[in-house]
N, C-alpha and C positions, 0 to 999 in steps of 0.2 A: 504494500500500500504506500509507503514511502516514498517508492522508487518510480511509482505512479506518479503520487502528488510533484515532484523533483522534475521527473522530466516533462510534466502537462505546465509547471511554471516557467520551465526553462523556454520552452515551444512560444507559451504566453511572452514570452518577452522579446524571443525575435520575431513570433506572428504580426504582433499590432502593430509597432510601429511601421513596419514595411504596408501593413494594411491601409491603417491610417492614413501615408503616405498617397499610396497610389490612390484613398478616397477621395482624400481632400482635391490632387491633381485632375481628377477625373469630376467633381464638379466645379472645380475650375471653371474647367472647358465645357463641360454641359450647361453654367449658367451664362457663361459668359454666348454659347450657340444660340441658349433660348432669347437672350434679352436681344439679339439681333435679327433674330426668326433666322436661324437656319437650321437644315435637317440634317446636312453632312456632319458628324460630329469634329470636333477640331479647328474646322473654316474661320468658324467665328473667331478661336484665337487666335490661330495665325493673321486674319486681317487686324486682330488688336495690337499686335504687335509690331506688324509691318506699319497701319497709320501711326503709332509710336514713333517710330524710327522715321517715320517722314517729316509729320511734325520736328522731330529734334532737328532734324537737316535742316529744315523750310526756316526755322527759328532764326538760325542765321543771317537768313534775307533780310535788308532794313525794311521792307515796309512789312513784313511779317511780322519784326520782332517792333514795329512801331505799334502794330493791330494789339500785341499780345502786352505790350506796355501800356495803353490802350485800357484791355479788360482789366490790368493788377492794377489801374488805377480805381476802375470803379468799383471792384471788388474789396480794395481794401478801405472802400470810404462808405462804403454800406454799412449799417451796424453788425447787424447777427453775420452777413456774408464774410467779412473782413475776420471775426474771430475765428472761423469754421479753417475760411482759405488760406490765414495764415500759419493757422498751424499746423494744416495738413503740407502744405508750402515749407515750413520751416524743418517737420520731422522728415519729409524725403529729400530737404537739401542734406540734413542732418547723417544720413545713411549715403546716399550716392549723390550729393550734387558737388560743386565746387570749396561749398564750405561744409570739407564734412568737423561734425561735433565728436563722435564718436569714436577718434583715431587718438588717445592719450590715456589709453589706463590708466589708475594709481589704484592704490590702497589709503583709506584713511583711517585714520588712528583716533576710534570713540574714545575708548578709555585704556588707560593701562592695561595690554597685553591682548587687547581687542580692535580688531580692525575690520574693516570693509573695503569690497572693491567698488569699482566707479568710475567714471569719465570727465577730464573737466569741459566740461563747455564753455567757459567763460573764466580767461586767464587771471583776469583783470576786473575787478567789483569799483572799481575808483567811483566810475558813472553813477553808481548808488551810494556814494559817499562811504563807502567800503573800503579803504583802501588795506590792503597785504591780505584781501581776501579771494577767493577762486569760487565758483560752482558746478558742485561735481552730481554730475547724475549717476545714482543708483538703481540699476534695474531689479525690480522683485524675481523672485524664483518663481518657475512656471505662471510667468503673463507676462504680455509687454507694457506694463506699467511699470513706475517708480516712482522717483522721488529727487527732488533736489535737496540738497545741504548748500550751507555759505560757510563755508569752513578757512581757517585761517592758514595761510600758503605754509607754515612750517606741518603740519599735522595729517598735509599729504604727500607721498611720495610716488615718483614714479615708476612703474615695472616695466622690464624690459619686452612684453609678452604681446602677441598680435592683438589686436580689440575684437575682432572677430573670436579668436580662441576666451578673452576675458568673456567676452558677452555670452557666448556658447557656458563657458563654467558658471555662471551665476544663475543663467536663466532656467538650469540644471540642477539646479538646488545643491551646485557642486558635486557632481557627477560624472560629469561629462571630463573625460579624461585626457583627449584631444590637445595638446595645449601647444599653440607654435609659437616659438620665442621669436623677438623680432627678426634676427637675421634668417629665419627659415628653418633652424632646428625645431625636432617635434622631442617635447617632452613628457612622454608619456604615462607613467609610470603613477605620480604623485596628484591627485586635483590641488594639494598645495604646491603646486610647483610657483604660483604665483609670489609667495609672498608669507 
């Protein structure tokens, strides 16, 4: 019975995620077909991604990027629109645009002999009459929320460790064992490898 319970756990743990995966992928694509009415399955992402990529291209053009300067003006001067778009605007400059947030791991130091990871976003607090302070984002375990601190520049340090691999260990409830130091070593062994 053991030996049952042991290996129906073990199954459990490589089935679901691969399931998971491939469910979430697959309605992806099936909602993103229906919101466009198509019946070929697929179509419809492939065209979301191709008008993606044209858009990005077309961006370039000046009267594109006048049209598109244009909307983020009225958008950010609407009330409710301006809060929605900016921050949808700011969390994917935040991951992939020009300014990413997300590229500076640290550890900060609560209390004696306890610490947390995090990112700073914001080097420099002066603007808020803060000065030798930083803002470090915290991401929770299992969900893409967090949290900000204003913590004071001695009490975070920085780690040498990719932010991809940081953000993979935290959102893992530290688990995730994956960890690539900056230069491209994989260290794997520890989830404290960080720090």
């Amino acid at each position: 019975m053991n030996w049952l319970i042991k290996n129906f756990l073990r199954g459990l743990i490589i089935v679901v995620p691969i399931a998971l995966t491939l469910y979430l992928i697959y309605e992806a694509f099936t909602r993103i077909d229906r919101l466009l009415n198509l019946r070929t399955p697929g179509v419809g992402f492939v065209i979301t991604i191709v008008a993606i990529i044209v858009i990005g291209a077309l961006a370039s053009n000046f009267f594109v990027r006048k049209f598109l300067n244009l909307t983020e003006t009225v958008f950010t001067r609407a009330p409710l629109v301006r809060l929605i778009y900016a921050s949808i605007k700011d969390l994917l400059e935040a991951f992939v645009g020009d300014k990413k947030r997300f590229d500076q791991p640290v550890t900060v130091t609560i209390t004696e002999g306890v610490r947390t990871l995090g990112f700073i976003t914001q080097d420099d607090l002066e603007f808020l009459g803060l000065p030798g302070q930083v803002a470090v984002y915290l991401p929770f375990s299992y969900s893409m929320a967090g949290t900000l601190l204003l913590v004071h520049r001695d009490r975070v340090e920085r780690v040498a460790i990719d932010s991809a691999s940081i953000m993979a260990l935290v959102v893992s409830g530290g688990v995730s064992r994956a960890v690539k130091m900056n230069g491209g070593s994989v260290a794997g062994d520890s989830p404290t490898a960080a720090g």
